[in-house]
C-alpha positions as CSV (number, residue, x, y, z in Angstrom):
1,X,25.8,-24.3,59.5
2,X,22.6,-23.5,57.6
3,X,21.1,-21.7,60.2
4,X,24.5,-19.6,60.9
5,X,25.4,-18.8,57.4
6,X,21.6,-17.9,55.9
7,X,21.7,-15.6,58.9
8,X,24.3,-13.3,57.0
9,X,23.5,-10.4,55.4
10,X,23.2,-10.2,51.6
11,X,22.5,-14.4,51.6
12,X,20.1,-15.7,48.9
13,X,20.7,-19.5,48.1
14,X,23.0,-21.9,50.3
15,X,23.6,-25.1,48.0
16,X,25.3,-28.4,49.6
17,X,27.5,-29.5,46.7
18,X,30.1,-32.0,45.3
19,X,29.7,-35.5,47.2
20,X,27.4,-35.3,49.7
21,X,24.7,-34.4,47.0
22,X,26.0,-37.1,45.0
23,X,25.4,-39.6,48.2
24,X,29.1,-40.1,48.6
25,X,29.2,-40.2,52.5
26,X,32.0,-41.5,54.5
27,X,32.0,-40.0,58.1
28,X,36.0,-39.0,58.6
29,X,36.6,-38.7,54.8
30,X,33.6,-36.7,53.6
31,X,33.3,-32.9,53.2
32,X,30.6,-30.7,54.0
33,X,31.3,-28.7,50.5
34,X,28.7,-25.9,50.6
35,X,27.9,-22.8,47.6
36,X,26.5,-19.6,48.7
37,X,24.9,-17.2,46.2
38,X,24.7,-14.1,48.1
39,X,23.7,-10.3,46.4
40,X,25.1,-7.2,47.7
41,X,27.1,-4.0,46.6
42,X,29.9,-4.6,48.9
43,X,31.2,-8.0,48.2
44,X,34.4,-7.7,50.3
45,X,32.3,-7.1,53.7
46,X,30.6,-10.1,52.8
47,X,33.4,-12.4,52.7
48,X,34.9,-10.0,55.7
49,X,31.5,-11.1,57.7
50,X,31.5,-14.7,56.4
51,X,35.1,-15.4,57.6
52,X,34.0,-15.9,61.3
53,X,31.8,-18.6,60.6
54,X,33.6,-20.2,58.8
55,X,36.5,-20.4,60.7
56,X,34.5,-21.3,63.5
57,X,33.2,-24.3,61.8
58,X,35.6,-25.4,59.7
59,X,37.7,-26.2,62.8
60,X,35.1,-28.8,64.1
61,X,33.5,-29.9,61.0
62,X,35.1,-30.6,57.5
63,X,33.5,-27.8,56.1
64,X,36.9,-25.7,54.3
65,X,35.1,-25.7,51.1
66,X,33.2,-23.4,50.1
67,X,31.6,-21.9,46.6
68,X,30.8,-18.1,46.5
69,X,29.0,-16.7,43.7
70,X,27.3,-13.1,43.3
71,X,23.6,-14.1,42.0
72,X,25.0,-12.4,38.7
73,X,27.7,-14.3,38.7
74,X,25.8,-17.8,39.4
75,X,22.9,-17.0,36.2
76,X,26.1,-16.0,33.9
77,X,28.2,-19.7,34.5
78,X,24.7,-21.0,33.8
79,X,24.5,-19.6,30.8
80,X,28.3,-19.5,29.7
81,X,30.5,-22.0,31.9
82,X,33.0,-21.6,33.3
83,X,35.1,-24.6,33.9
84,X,34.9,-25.4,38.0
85,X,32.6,-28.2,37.2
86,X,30.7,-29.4,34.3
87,X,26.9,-27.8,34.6
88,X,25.6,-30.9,34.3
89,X,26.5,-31.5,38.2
90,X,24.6,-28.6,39.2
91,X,21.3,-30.0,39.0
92,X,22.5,-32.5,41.6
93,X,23.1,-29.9,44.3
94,X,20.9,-29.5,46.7
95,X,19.1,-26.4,47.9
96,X,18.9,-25.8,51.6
97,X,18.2,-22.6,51.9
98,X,16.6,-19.6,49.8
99,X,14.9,-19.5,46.5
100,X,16.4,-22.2,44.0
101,X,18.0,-20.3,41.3
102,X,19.4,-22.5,39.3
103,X,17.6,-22.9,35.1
104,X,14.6,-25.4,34.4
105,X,17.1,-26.4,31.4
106,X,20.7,-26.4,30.1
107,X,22.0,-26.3,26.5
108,X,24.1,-29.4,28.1
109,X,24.6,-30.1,24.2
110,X,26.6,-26.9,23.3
111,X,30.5,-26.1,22.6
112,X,30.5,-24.6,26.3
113,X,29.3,-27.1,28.0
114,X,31.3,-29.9,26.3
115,X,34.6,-27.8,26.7
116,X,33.6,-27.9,30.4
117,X,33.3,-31.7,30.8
118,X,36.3,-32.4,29.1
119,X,38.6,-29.2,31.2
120,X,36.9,-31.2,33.9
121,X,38.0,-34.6,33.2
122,X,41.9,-33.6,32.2
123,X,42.3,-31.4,35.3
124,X,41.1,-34.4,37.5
125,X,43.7,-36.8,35.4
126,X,46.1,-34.8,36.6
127,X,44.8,-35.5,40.1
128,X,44.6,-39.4,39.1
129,X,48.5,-39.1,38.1
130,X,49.2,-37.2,41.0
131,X,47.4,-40.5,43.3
132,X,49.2,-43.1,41.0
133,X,52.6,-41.6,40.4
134,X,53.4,-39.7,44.7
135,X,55.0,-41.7,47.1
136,X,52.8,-44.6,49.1
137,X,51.1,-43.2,52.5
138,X,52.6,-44.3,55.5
139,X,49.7,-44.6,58.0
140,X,46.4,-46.3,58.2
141,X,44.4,-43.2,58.2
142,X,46.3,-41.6,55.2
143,X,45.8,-45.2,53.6
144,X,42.1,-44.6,53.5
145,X,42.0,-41.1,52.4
146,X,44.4,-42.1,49.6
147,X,42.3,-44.5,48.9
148,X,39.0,-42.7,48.4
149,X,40.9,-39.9,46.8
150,X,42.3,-42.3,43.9
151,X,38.3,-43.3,43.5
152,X,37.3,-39.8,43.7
153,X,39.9,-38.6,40.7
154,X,39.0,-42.0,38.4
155,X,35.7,-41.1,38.5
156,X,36.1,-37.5,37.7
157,X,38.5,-38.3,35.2
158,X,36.5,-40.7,33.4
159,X,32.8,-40.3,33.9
160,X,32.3,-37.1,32.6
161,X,33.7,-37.9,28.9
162,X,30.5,-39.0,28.1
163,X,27.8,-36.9,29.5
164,X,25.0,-40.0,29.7
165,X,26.6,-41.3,32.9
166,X,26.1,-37.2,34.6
167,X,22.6,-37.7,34.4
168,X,23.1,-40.3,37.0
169,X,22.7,-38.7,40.6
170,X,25.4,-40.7,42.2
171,X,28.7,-41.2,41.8
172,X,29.2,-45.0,42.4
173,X,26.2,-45.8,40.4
174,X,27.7,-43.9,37.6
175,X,30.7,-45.7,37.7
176,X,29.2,-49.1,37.7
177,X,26.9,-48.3,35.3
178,X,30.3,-47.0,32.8
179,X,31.7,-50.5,33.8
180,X,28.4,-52.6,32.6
181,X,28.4,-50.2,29.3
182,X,31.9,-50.6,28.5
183,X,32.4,-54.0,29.6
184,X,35.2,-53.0,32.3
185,X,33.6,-55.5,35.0
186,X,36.0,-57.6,35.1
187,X,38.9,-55.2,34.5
188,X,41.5,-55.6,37.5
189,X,41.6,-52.0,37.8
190,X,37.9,-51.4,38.1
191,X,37.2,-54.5,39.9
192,X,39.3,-53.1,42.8
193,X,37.7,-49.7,42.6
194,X,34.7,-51.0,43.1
195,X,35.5,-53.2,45.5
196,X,37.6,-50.8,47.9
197,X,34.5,-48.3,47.8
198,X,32.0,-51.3,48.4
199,X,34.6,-51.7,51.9
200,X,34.5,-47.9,52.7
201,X,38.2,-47.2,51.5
202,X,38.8,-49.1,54.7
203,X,41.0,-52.1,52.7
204,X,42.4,-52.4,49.2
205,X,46.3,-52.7,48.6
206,X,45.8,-49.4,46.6
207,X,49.9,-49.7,45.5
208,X,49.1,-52.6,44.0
209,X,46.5,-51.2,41.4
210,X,46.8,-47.5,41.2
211,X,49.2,-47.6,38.1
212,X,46.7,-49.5,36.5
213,X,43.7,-47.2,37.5
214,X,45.9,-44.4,36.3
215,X,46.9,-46.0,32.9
216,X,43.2,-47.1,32.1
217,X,42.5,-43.2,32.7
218,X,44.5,-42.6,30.0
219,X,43.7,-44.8,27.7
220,X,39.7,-44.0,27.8
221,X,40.6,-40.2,27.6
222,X,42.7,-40.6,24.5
223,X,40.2,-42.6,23.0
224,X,37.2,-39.9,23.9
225,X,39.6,-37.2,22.6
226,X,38.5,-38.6,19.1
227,X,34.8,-37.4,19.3
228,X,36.0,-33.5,21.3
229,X,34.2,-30.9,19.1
230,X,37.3,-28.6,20.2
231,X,40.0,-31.1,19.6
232,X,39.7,-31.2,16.2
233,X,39.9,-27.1,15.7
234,X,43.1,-26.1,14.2
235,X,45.7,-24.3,16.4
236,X,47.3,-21.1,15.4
237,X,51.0,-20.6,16.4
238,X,51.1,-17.0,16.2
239,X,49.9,-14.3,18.8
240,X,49.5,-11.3,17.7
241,X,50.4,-7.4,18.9
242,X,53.8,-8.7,20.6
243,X,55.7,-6.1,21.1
244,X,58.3,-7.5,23.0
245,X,58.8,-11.1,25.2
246,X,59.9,-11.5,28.3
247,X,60.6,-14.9,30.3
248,X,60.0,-16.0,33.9
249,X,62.6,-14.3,36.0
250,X,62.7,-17.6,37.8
251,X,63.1,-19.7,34.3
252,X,66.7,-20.3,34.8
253,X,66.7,-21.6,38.3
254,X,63.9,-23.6,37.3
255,X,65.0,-25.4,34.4
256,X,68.8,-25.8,36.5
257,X,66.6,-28.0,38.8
258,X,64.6,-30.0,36.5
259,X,66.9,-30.9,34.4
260,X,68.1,-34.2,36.2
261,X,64.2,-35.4,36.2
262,X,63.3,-34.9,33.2
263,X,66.8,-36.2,31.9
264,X,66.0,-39.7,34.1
265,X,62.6,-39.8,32.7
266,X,64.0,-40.1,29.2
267,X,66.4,-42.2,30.3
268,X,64.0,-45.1,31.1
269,X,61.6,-44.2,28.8
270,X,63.3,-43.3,25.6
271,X,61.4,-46.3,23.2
272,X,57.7,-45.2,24.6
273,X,58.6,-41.2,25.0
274,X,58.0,-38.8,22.5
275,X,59.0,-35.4,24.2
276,X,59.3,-33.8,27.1
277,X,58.4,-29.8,27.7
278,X,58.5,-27.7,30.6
279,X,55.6,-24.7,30.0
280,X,53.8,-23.1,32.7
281,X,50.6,-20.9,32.8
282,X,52.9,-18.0,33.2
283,X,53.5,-17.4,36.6
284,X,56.7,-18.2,38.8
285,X,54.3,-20.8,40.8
286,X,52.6,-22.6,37.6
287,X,55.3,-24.5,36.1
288,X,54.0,-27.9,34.1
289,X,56.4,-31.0,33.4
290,X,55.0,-32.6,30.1
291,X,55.4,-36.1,28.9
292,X,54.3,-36.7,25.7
293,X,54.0,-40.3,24.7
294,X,54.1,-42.1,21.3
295,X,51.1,-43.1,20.2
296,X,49.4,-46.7,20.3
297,X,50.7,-47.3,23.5
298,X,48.9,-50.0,25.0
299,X,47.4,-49.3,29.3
300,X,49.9,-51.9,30.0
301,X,52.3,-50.1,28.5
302,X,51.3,-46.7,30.2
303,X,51.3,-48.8,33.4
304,X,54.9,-49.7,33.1
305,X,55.2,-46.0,32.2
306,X,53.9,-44.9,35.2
307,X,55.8,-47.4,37.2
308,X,59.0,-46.1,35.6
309,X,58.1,-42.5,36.1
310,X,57.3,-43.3,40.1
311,X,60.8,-44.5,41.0
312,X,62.6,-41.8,39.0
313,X,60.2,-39.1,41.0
314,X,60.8,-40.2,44.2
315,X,64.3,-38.7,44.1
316,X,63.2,-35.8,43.1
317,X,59.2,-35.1,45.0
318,X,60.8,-32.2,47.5
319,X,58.4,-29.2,48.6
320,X,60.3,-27.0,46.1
321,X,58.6,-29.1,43.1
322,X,55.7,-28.8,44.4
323,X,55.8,-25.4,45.3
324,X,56.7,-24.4,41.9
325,X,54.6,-27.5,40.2
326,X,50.9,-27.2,41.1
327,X,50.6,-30.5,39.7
328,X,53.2,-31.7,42.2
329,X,54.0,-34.2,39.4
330,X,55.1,-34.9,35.9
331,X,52.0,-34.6,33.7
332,X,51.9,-37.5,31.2
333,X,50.2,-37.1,28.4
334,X,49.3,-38.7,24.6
335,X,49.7,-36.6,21.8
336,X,45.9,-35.9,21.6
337,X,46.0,-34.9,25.5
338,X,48.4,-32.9,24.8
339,X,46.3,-30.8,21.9
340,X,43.6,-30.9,23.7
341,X,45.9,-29.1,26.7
342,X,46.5,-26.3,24.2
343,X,43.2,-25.9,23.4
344,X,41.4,-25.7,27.1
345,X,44.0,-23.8,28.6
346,X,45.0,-21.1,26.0
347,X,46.7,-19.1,28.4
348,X,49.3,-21.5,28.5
349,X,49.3,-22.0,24.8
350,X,50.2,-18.2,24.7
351,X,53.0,-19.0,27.3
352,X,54.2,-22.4,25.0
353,X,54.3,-20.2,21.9
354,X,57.4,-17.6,22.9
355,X,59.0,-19.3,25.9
356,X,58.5,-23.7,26.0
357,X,61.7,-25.6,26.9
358,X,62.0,-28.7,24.6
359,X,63.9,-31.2,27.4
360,X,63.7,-34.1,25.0
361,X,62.4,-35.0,21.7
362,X,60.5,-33.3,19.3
363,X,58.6,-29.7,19.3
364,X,55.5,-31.2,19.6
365,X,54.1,-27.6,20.0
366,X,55.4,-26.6,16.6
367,X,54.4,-30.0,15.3
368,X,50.6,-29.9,16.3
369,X,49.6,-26.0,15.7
370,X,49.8,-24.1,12.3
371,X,52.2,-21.3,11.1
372,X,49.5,-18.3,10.9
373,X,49.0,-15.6,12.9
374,X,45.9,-16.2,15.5
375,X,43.1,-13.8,14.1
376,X,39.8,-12.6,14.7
377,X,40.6,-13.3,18.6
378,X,38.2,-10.8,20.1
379,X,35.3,-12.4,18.5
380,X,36.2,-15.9,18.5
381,X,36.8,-15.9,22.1
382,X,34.6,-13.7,23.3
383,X,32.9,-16.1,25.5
384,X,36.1,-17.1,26.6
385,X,36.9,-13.5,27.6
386,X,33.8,-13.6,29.9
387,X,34.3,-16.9,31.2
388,X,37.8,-16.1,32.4
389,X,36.5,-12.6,34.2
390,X,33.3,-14.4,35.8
391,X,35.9,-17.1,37.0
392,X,38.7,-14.2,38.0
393,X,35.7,-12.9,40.0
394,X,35.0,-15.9,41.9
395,X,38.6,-16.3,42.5
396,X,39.1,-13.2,44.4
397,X,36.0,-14.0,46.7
398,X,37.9,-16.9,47.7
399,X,41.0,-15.1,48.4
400,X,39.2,-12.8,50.4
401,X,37.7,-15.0,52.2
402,X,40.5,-17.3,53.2
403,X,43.1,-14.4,53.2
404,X,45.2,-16.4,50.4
405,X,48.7,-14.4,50.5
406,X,50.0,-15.9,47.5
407,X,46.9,-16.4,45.8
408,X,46.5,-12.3,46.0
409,X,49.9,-11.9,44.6
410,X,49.0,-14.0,41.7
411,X,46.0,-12.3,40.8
412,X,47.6,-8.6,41.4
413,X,50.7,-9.3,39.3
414,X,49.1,-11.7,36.5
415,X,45.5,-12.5,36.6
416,X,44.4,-8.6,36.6
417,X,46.5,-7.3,34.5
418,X,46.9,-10.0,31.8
419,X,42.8,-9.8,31.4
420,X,43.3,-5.9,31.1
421,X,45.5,-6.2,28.3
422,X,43.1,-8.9,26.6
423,X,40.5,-7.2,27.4
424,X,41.9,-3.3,25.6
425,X,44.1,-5.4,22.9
426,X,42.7,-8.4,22.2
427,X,45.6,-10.7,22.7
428,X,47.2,-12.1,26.6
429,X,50.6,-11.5,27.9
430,X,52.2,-14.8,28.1
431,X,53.9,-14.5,31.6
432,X,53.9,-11.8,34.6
433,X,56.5,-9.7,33.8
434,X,55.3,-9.6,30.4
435,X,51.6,-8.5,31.7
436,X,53.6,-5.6,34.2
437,X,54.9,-4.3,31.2
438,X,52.3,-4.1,28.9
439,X,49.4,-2.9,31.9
440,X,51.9,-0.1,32.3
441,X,51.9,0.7,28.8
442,X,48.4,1.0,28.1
443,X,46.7,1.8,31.9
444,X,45.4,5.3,32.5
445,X,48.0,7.7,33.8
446,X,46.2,8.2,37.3
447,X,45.9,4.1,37.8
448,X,48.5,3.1,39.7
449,X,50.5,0.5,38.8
450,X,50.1,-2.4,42.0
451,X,51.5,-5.2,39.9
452,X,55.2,-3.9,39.3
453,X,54.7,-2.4,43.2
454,X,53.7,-6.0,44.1
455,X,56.4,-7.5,42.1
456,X,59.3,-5.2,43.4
457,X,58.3,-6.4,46.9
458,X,57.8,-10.1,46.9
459,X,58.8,-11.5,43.0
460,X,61.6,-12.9,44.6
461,X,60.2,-14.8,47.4
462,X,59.0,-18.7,47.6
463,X,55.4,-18.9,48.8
464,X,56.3,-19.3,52.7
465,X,58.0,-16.1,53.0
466,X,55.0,-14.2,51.1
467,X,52.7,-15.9,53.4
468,X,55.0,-14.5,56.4
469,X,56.0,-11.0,55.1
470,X,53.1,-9.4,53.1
471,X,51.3,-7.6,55.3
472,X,47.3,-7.8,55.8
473,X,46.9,-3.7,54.8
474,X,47.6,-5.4,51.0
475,X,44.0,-6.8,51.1
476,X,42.7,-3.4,51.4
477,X,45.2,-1.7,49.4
478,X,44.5,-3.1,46.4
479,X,40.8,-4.1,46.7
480,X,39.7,-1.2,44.6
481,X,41.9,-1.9,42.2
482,X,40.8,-5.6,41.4
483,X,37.8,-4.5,41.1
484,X,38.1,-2.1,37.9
485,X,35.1,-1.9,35.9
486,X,36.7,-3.5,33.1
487,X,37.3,-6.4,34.0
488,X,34.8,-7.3,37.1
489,X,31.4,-5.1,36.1
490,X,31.2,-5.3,32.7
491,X,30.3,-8.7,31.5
492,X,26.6,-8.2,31.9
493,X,26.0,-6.1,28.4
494,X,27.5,-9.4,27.1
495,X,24.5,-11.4,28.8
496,X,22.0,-9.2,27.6
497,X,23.5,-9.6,24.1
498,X,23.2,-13.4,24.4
């Protein structure tokens, strides 16, 4: 694969990354997850020429993952973040081809990088809920992979709280280390996780323990939520320049169908359940279920939580929920999880300000941020700005390079124009339609307008039927277009004033 892919044009540094660097190698389980830095004016050709290869390979080898980066690209999340990963797992890759570009040293200490490790850990709980709460795998081999994919999302979950245990250059030592310092060796749930990697995912009754793993995920989160920098900022409830709001043509339908799972969840869990929200990230495909808890819940009480929640999904875990739920689960959070949401993913705070659905409970939203006006946004996330272009950027090489229908659609009818309108007004749309509109508004008159074409032509659709009816030509139609100065090209004035 080296040999093949260095042979590309516009190639500078091939990186193997994630386990295999990390010396997490289980022949049938393991990926071959590779990072290319490549340099060239014409980055669509490149992930036009890299396709080949890597469908080649990836049909033989697991080898469907793979990082892209422009070399400006990979010196900017170096200096910024970015939220993939936290940086300090980059100086565990490995460099197998080209000149090593990563930096002799990393401000691992700053805002940025912290924000990183903690976005890292609460996406990955997500994953860890998703391994605890999903119905029990019904063969041998999907027994194993369960198995090392509960271990994998612990660990990610938990390790990188604490930044001490990412110096380590491997993953199981890391977590036994985290068990000695915090005296979890003899905790059933750690015990076990240790165990079933020591037998190669191979044996471990993992639906005998996985509540528990998932519940003491939780609670060491919401205790390391005390000491995140970010947590403690105050939350504005106000976003300003709104002209107008406009929901989720999909909300309706979507909140019809929820309704009887979120109405069973509080049901059984009325006494340990605070509220429960339905937001979304503002798209028709990024809906979130949220279950806030009461605080002081003990893990064994999260563990019966997480029991509880189980049965009452099974009824409803369909391919519509998970269609429309990228989670493909309720999310369960603590109150400080839940702050901490708002604060690493703003574009769904923005979405939870004009459009949440309170299901049950309080309006923990209301409850948690303050009644002002947000202020002063294009300077106080400026580096946000660039971190969400620099990560839009990677995002489209992927769907270039794997041909992502849907994922196209998303970025034509959100992702572009939503940074557009931060980018000329300082404040984000909160869903699709309300991005359409206001990219209409303020585009130049010769632009044309591909999200309100795209969204006339497959809005309406689920994800199968835009994977079967948009047609390839879209890929080139709108290449240009995604690639506006604006928003790809002009993030490196920003650099040079860092």
């Amino acid at each position: 694969m080296k040999t093949r892919y260095s042979s590309l044009p516009g190639v500078t540094s091939i990186y193997l990354a994630h386990g295999l660097a990390l010396g997490e190698i289980y022949p049938g389980l393991s990926d071959f997850d590779l990072a290319i830095v490549f340099e060239t004016s014409k980055k669509y050709k490149f992930c036009d020429d890299l396709r080949k290869p890597w469908s080649s390979f990836k049909r033989f080898f697991p080898s469907r993952d793979m990082l892209l980066f422009t070399r400006q690209e990979f010196e900017l999340w170096q200096n910024f973040g970015g939220g993939w990963e936290p940086l300090d797992e980059l100086r565990h890759w490995k460099c197998i081809h080209g000149p090593d570009l990563r930096l002799d040293d990393y401000e691992l200490d700053s805002p940025q990088a912290e924000k990183d490790r903690f976005l890292y850990a609460l996406a990955k709980y997500h994953t860890l809920l998703s391994s605890a709460i999903k119905e029990e795998p019904d063969t041998p081999y999907l027994a194993v992979a369960a198995r090392r994919n509960l271990y994998k999302a612990f660990c990610s979950s938990v390790l990188p709280l604490d930044r001490k245990y990412l110096n380590v250059g491997n993953q199981f030592q890391r977590l036994q280390r985290w068990s000695e310092d915090n005296r979890k060796e003899n905790n059933p749930a750690v015990r076990d996780l240790i165990k079933m990697r020591k037998a190669r995912f191979h044996s471990g009754s993992i639906s005998a323990f996985r509540f528990s793993a998932c519940a003491l995920g939780y609670e060491v989160i919401d205790k390391a939520l005390e000491s995140f920098t970010c947590g403690h900022n105050s939350l504005p409830n106000g976003v300003p320049g709104y002209e107008k709001t406009i929901t989720l043509s999909n909300l309706s339908q979507v909140k019809e169908k929820i309704k009887g799972l979120a109405s069973g969840i509080a049901e059984l869990l009325e006494e340990k359940l605070e509220s429960v929200i339905l937001a979304s990230d503002g798209s028709h495909f990024g809906y979130k279920l949220l279950c806030i808890l009461r605080d002081g819940l003990s893990a064994e009480e999260v563990e019966e939580v997480l029991r509880a929640v189980h049965v009452v999904f099974r009824v409803h875990d369909n391919p519509w929920f998970n269609e429309h739920f990228p989670a493909r689960v309720p999310i369960i959070y603590s109150r400080s999880m839940f702050k901490a949401h708002l604060q690493l993913w703003p574009f769904d705070r923005n979405y939870l300000h004009s459009h949440r659905v309170i299901l049950y409970g309080r309006d923990l939203y209301r409850e948690l941020t303050e009644d002002r006006p947000a202020t002063g946004i294009r300077n106080s996330f400026a580096d946000d700005l660039l971190r969400e272009k620099i990560n839009f950027s990677r995002y489209l090489h992927q769907v270039y390079l794997e041909r992502l229908k849907p994922a196209l659609y998303h970025a034509v009818t959100l992702i572009f124009p939503r940074l557009y309108v931060l980018h000329k007004l300082g404040w984000a749309p909160s869903t699709a339609e309300e991005a359409i509109f206001y990219y209409e508004k303020i585009k130049t008159p010769e632009a044309a307008n591909y999200p309100e074409i795209f969204f006339k032509k497959y809005g309406n659709k689920n994800i199968d039927t835009i994977v079967r009816t948009m047609s390839e030509d879209e890929f080139e139609k709108v290449r240009d277009f995604l690639t506006d100065e604006l928003i790809i090209n002009n993030y490196q004035a920003k650099f040079e004033e860092g």
